[in-house]
C-alpha positions in Angstrom: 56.2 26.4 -54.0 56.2 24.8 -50.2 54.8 20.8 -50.7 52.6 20.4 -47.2 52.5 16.1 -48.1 55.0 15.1 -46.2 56.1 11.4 -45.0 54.0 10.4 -41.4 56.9 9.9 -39.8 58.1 13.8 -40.7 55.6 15.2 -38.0 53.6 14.0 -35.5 49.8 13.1 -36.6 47.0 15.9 -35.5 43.7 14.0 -33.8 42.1 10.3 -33.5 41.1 7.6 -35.5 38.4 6.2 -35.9 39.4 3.1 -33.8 40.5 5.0 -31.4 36.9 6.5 -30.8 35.2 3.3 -30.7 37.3 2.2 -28.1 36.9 4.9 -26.0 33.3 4.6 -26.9 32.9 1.1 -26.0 34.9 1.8 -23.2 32.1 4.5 -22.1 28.8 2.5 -22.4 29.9 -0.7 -20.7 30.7 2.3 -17.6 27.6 3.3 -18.0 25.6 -0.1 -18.1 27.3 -0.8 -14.9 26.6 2.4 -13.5 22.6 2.9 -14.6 20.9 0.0 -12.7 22.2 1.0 -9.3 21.5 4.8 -10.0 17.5 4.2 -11.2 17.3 2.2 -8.2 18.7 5.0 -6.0 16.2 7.0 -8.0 13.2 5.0 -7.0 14.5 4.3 -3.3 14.3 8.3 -2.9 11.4 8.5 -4.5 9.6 6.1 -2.4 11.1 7.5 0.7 9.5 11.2 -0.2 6.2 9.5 -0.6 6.2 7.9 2.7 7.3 11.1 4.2 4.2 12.9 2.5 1.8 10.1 4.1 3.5 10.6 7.4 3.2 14.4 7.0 -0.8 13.6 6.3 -1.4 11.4 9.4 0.3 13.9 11.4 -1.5 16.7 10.0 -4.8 15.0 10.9 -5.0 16.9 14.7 -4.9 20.1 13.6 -7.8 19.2 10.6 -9.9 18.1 13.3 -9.4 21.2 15.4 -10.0 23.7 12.5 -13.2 21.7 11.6 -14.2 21.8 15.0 -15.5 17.9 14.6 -14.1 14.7 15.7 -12.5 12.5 13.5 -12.9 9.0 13.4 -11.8 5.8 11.4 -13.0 2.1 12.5 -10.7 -0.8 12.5 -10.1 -2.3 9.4 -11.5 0.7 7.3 -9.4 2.6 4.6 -8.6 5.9 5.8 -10.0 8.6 3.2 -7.5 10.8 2.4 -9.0 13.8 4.3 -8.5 16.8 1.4 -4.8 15.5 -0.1 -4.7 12.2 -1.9 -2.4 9.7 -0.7 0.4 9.0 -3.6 -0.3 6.6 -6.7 -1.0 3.4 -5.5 -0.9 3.6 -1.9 -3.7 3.2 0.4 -3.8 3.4 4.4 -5.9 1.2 6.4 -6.6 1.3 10.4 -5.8 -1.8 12.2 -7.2 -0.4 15.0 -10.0 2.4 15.7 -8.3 6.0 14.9 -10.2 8.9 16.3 -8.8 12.4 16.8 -10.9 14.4 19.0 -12.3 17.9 17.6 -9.8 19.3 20.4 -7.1 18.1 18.2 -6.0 15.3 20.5 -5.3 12.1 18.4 -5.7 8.5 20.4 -3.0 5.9 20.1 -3.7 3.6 16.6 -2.1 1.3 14.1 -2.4 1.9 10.5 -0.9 -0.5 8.0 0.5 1.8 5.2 0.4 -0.3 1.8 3.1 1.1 -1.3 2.7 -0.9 -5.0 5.7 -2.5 -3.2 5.7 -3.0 0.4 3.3 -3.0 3.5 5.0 -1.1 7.1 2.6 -0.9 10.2 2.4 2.5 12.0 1.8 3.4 15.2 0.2 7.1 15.7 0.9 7.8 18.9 -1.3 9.9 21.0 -1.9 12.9 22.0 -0.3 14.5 18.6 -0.3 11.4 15.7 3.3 10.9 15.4 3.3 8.5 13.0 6.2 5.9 13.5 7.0 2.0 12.4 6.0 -0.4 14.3 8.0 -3.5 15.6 7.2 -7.2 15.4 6.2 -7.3 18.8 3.8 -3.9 18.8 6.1 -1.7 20.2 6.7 1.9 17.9 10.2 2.5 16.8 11.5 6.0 16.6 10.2 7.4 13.0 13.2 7.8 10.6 
């Protein structure tokens, strides 16, 4: 009869001990505490950027409602700008700084909007005759959209 029990130092050991796997466990999550922060806010930067490209998509958008309504479409200064049939994202609102109207041919004149997130406030300029919408400097000049 064959006796498998045999000395440690007979053969080499098969797997890990417990130690072992804490270590390599402990080793793991303090990784991933220094790597989760900076992903989530990578998360919420790209989030955030598709939601200001879906207002910007809207604004632009806004020539082509007023032609297929056939009606002009006008905003005064320092009015909130309904959302026109699409809702702007959670927690965002857009406001005219200046008059915006958009002609029933489609043709939009040059305003400023002021774009307000849950965490920031940009100005944009919609430049005429199509709405491109893009940021606005400091000194009132429009900045190529990203």
């Amino acid at each position: 009869m064959r006796d498998d029990a045999t000395s440690p130092g007979d053969r080499p050991m098969r797997g890990f001990s417990l130690l072992e796997m804490l270590v390599v466990l402990v080793i793991l999550g303090m990784a991933a505490a220094l790597v989760a922060p900076p992903l989530a806010r990578t998360v919420d930067r790209v989030r955030e950027a598709g939601a200001h490209d879906d207002v910007r998509r809207q604004l632009q958008h806004l020539p082509m409602r007023a032609r297929a309504e056939g009606r002009a479409l006008t905003v005064d200064a320092g009015q909130p700008l309904p959302d026109f049939g699409r809702a702007w994202p959670e927690g965002w609102s857009v406001r005219a700084l200046t008059a915006l109207r958009i002609h029933a041919s489609g043709v939009c004149e040059r305003a400023d909007v002021r774009v307000e997130t849950p965490d920031s406030a940009r100005t944009w300029r919609l430049r005429a005759p199509d709405c491109f919408a893009a940021d606005a400097d400091i000194d009132g000049t429009a900045a190529d959209a990203p």
